[in-house]
VEXVEX-644685 format. One record per residue (C-alpha): residue in one letter; x, y, z. Coordinates in pm, whole numbers, padded with zeros to 5 digits, always signed. Layout:
AXYZ ...
***
This chain:
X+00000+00000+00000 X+00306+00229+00079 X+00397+00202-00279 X+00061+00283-00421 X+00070+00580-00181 X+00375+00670-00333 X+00250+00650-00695 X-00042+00862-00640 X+00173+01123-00425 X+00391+01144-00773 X+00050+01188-00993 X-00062+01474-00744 X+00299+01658-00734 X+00245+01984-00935 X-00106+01936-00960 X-00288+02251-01008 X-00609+02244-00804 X-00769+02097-00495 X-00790+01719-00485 X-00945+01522-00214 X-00949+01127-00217 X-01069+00809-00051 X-00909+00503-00135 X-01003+00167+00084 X-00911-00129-00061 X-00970-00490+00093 X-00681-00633+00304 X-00536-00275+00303 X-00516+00022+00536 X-00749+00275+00347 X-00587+00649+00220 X-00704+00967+00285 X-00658+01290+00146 X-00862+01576+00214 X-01104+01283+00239 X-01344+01491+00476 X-01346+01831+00308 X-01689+01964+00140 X-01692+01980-00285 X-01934+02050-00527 X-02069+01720-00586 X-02177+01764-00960 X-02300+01468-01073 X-02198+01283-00785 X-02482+01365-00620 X-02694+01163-00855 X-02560+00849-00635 X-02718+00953-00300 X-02997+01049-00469 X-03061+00691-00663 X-02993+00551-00316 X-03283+00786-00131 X-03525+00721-00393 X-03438+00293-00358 X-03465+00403+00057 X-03858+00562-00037 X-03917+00230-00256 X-03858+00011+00028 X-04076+00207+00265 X-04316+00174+00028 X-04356+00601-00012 X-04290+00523-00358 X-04316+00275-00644 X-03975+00267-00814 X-04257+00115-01163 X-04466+00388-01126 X-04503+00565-01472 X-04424+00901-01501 X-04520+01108-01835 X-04225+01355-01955 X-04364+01693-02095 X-04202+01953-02266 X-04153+02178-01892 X-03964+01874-01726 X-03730+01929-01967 X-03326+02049-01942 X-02988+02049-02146 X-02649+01975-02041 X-02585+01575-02012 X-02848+01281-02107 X-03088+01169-02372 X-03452+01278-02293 X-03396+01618-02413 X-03343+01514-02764 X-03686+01232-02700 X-04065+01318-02747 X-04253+01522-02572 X-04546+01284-02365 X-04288+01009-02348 X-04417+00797-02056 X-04072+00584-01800 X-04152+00416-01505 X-03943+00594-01208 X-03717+00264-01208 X-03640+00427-01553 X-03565+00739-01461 X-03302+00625-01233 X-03151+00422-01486 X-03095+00736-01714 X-02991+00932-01436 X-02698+00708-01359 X-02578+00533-01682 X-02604+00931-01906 X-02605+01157-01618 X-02942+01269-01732 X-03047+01581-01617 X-03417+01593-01650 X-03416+01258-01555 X-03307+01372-01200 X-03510+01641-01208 X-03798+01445-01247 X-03686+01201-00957 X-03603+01549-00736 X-03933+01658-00789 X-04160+01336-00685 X-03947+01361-00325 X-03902+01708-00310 X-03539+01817-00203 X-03641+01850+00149 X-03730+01516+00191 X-03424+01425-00002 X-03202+01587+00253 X-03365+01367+00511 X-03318+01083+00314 X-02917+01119+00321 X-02944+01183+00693 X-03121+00821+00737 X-02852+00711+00506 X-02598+00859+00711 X-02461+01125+00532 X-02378+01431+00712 X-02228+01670+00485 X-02354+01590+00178 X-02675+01827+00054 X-02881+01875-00237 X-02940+02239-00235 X-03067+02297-00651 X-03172+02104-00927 X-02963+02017-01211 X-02863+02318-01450 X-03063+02561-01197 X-02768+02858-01264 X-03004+03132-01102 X-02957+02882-00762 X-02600+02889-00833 X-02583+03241-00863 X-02712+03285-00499 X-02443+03042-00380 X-02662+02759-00383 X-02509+02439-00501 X-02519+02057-00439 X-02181+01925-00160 X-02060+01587-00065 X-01725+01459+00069 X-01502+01163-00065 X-01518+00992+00237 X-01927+01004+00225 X-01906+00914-00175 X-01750+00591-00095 X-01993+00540+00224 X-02215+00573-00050 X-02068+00308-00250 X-02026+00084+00003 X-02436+00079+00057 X-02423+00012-00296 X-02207-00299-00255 X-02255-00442+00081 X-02566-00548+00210 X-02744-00297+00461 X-03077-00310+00623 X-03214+00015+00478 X-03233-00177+00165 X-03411-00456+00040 X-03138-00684-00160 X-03282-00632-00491 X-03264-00279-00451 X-02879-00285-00359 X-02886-00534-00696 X-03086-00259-00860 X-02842+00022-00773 X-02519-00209-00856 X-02649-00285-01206 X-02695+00044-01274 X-02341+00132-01214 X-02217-00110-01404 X-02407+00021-01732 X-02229+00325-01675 X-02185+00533-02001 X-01908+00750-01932 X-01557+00568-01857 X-01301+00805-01922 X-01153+00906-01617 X-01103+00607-01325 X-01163+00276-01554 X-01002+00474-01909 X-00667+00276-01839 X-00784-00098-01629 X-00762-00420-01752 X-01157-00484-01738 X-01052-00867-01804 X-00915-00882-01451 X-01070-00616-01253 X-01478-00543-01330 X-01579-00143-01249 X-01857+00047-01118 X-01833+00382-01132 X-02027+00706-01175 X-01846+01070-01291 X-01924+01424-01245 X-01831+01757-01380 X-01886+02142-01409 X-01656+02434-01500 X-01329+02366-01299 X-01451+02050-01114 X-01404+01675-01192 X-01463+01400-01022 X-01552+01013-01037 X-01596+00719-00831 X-01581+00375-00832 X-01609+00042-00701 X-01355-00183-00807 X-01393-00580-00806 X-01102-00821-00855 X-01166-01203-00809 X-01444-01136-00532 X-01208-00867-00344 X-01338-00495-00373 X-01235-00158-00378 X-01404+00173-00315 X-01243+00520-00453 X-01367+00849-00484 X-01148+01141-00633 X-01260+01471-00657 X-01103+01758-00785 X-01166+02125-00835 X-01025+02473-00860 X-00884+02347-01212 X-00713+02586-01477 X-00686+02237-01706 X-00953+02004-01685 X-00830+01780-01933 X-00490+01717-01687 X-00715+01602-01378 X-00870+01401-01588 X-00545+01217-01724 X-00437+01203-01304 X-00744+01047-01239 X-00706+00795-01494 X-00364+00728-01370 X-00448+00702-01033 X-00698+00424-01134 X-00447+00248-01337 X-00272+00236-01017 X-00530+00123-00795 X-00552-00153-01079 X-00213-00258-01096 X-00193-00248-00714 X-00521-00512-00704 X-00373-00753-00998 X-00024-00716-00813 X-00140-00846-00473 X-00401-01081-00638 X-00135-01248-00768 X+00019-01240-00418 X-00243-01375-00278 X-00291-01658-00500 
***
């Protein structure tokens, strides 16, 4: 681990921006840095959410196969597909959260913000143990943004996150944990922590985010039924296109590290 440690230290020399990471692999000691400080979650926030609407589900406050009818004022740019679909297309909510977490779709969480409310969201990620992460706006809201109003999480909570994801809990019925798994491993966009692992070895769940001077991504990492949870988040960037090449290094890393001591092991 003191090597891996070392390799990411090298990756983050010179680095211009904040980074904070969580790293905890099986049969390791986990690493930290700037694990516990508040980000702009971006699109990370659309894990938290998925979990809070699979928490409603299984107190039966919603029905994840409801179907929901998307008109023309649900509607919002930046990332996913239903923008560019017809207006009165009619998802089930199980749907909805699919979109949301394999194209980052917008309206998609919109929609899935709106049948909770935020308020009640925020209580969800207290019941799910979060403390610091917050959904404060809806997706591409920039006149919340303007007032300083913005969605926060930490790495550390990201990969507590994950870890309800992966491991069973009792707020969650198994299939849901299956549900939200699945999801995560249909994920669309795999440049950044899986770009540069051998998927033959080492399977990947991940989900990204981004905005103007932010990236981040996060990931679950599975190697011969031993796992791995990582969360890097970065922001304060004058080259977005360099975090995202020391992210993908610090997964190929992480990936080396689990085939290394796999083979260790075996």
């Amino acid at each position: 681990m003191e090597i891996l440690k070392e390799k990411i230290q090298e990756e983050l020399y010179g680095f211009h921006g904040r980074v904070g990471l969580a790293i905890e692999l099986e049969d390791t000691k986990p690493c930290y840095l700037n694990s516990q400080e508040v980000f702009q979650s971006a699109s990370l926030i659309k894990i938290p959410i998925l979990l809070s609407v699979l928490l409603a589900h299984n107190k039966d406050e919603i029905n994840i196969q409801h179907p929901v009818t998307i008109s023309n004022e649900n509607i919002v740019g930046g990332s996913g597909v239903l923008q560019a679909l017809s207006n009165g297309l009619t998802l089930t909510v199980k749907d909805l959260m699919t979109l949301m977490i394999i194209v980052s779709d917008n309206t998609a969480t919109n929609i899935l913000i709106d049948l909770l409310g935020i308020e009640r969201i925020n209580t969800k990620f207290q019941e799910l143990g979060l403390k610091h992460t917050k959904l404060n706006r809806k997706m591409m809201d920039f006149a919340a943004m303007k007032q300083g109003k913005d969605n926060q999480t930490t790495p550390e909570e990201i990969i507590h996150c994950l870890k309800l994801v992966n491991d069973f809990n009792e707020l969650f019925e198994v299939d849901g944990q299956n549900i939200a798994k699945e999801m995560l491993n249909h994920q669309q966009s795999r440049d950044k922590l899986p770009a540069l692992v051998d998927e033959d070895q080492i399977t990947v769940f991940n989900k990204t985010g981004e905005l103007s001077n932010v990236e981040h991504d996060c990931a679950i990492f599975e190697c011969q039924g031993r796992k791995g949870y990582i969360a890097v988040l970065t922001d304060r960037l004058n080259d977005q296109e360099n975090a995202k090449q020391t992210i993908r290094k610090i997964g190929k890393h992480i990936s080396d590290f689990f085939i290394r001591t796999q083979t260790d092991l075996g």
